[in-house]
C-alpha positions as CSV (number, residue, x, y, z in Angstrom):
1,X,-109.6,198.1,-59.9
2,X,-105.9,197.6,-59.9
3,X,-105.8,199.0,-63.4
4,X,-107.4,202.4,-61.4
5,X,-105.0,202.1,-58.7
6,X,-101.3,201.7,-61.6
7,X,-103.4,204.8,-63.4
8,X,-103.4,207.2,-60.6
9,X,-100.0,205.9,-58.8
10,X,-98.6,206.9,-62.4
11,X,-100.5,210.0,-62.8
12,X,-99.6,211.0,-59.4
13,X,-95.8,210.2,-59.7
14,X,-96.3,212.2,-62.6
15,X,-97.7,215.3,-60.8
16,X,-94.8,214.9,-58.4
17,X,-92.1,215.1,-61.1
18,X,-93.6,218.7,-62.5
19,X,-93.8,219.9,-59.3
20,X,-90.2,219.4,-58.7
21,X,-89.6,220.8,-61.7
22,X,-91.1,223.8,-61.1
23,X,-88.6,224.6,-58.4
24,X,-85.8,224.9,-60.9
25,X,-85.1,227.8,-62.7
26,X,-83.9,227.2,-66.3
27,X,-83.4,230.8,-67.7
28,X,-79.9,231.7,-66.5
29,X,-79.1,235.2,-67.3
30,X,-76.6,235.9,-70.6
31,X,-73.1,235.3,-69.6
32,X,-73.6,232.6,-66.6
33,X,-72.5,229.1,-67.8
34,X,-73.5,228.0,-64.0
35,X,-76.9,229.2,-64.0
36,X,-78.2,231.5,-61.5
37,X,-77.1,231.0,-57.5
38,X,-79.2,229.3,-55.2
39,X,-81.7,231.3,-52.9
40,X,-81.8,229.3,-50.2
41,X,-85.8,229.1,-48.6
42,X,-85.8,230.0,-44.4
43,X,-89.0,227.4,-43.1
44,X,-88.4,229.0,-39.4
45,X,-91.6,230.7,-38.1
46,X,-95.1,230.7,-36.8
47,X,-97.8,228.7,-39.2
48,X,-101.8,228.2,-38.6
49,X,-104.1,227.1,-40.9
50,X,-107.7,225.2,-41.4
51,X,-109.1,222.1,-42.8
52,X,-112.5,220.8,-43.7
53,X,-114.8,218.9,-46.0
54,X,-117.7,216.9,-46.6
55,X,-118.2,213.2,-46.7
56,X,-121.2,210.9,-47.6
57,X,-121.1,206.9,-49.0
58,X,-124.4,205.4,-50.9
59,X,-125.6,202.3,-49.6
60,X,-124.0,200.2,-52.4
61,X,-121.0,200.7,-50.1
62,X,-122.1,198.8,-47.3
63,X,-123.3,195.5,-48.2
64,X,-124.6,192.9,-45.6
65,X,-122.9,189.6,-46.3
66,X,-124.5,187.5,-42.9
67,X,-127.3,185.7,-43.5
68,X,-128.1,185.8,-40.3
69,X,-128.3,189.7,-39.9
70,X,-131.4,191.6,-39.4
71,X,-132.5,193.0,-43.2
72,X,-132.0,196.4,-42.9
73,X,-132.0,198.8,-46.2
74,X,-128.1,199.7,-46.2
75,X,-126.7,202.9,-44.4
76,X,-125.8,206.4,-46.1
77,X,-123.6,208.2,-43.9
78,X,-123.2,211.3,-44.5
79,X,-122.0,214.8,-42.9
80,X,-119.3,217.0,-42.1
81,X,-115.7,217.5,-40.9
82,X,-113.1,220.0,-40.3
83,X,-110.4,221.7,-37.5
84,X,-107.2,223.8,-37.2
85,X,-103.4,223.4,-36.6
86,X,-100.9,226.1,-35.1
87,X,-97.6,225.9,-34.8
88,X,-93.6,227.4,-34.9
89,X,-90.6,226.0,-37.0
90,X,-87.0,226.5,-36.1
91,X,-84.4,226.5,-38.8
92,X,-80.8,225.9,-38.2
93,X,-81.0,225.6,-34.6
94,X,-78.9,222.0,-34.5
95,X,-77.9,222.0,-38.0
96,X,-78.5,224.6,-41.1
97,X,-80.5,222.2,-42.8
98,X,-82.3,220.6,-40.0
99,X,-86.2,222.2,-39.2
100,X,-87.7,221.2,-36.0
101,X,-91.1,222.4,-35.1
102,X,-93.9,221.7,-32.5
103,X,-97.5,221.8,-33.9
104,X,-101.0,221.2,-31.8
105,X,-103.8,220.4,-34.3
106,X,-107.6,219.6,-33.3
107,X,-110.1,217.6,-36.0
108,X,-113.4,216.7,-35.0
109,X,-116.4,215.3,-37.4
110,X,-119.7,215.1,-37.9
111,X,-120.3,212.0,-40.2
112,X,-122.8,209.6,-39.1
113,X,-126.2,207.7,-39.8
114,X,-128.6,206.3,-38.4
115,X,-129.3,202.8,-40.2
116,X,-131.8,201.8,-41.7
């Protein structure tokens, strides 16, 4: 398990490192020693966007470890989930390179089970 855990931390860190990468640009134009100048990115405006998914667990995930317990043959939960998130960013309004933004979101879910 902890093997699983270094594997993906390192694949991840990975991930991260070509993804700043990409940012860059490498392929300065003939006659610039500097490279190209930077376009700076403007973050301030509205956003909204959705989420969802689907979840579920076999009952190997839930084992009963209390003797004492009533048998009962495992739980499978299953079911759905989603919701939405609005919201406005402000760019330079303290500092040039400060964004402050306000964002309402709502989530909700249907996962559940009824035992067994």
């Amino acid at each position: 398990m902890k093997n699983k855990i270094a594997i993906s931390a390192s694949v991840l860190a990975l991930l991260a490192a070509a993804q700043a990468n990409a940012a860059d640009v490498y392929n300065a134009p003939a006659g610039y020693k500097d490279g190209p100048a930077y376009a700076g990115t403007n973050w301030a405006g509205f956003y909204a966007g959705i989420n969802g998914g689907y979840g579920w667990a076999g009952n190997k995930q839930f084992v009963d470890t209390d003797p004492n317990s009533y048998p009962s043959s495992g739980l499978s939960p299953r079911g759905g989930f989603g919701g939405g998130q609005i919201g406005y960013n402000w760019q330079g309004l303290f500092h040039p390179n400060l964004v402050a933004s306000i964002e309402a979101d709502i989530q909700g879910s249907g996962i559940g089970d009824t035992g067994g």
